[in-house]
C-alpha positions, -999 to +999 in steps of 0.1 A: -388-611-680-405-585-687-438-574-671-461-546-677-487-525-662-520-507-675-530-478-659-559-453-668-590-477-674-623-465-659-658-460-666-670-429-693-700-417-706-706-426-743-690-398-760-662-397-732-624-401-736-600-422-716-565-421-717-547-456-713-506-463-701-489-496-703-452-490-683-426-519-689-404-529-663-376-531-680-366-514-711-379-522-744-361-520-774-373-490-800-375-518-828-403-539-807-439-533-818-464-522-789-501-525-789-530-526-777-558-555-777-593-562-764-616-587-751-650-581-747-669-611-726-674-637-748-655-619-778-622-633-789-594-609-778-586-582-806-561-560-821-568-526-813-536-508-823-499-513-828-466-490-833-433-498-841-408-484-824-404-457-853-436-446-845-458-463-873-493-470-860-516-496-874-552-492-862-580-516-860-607-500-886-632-499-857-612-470-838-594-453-866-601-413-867-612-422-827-584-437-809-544-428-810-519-448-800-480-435-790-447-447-778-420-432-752-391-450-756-375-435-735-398-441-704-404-477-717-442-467-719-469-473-745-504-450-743-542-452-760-558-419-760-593-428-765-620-410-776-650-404-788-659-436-769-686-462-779-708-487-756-687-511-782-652-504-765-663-516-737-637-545-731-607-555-708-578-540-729-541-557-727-510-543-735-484-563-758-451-557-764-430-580-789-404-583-809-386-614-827-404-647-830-399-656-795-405-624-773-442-617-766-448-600-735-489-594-721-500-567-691-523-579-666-553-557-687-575-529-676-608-527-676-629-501-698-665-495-692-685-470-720-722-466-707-750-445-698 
């Protein structure tokens, strides 16, 4: 199964950038989709961004122009540069990896803290 890991969450500065990296354990295949989601406490968890293993993103209209998402296929590995940060993002962000209608794979998720 495959498991994977966030890296790069922290506390920022309104204003501030993070950079965010989800590492699989095993290879993924360059047709899954990657993402990124968010739960806030007592939000429902969110889409934040997805790309497809040709590199299409999809953005949630909340971070487009703010946040980028990319893929290494190679290196099995999925980042959010961040910024421009808002209070708003402030959220535990999971990464997600799937493919099929049976394949659905969730990180452990990383928590991101935009305040003063």
């Amino acid at each position: 199964q495959v498991q994977l890991l966030e890296s790069g969450g922290g506390s920022v500065q309104p204003g501030g950038s993070l950079r965010l990296s989800c590492a699989a354990s095993e290879k993924i295949f360059s047709f899954s989709v990657m993402g990124w989601y968010r739960q806030a406490p007592g939000n429902q968890r969110e889409l934040v961004a997805t790309i497809r293993g040709s590199g299409i993103p999809n953005y949630a209209d909340s971070v487009k122009g703010r946040f980028t998402i990319s893929r290494d296929n190679a290196e099995n590995t999925v980042y959010l540069q961040m910024n421009s940060l808002k209070p708003e993002d402030t959220a535990v962000y999971y990464c997600n990896v799937k493919w099929g209608a049976s394949y659905n794979y969730w990180g452990q998720g990383t928590q991101v803290t935009v305040s003063s």
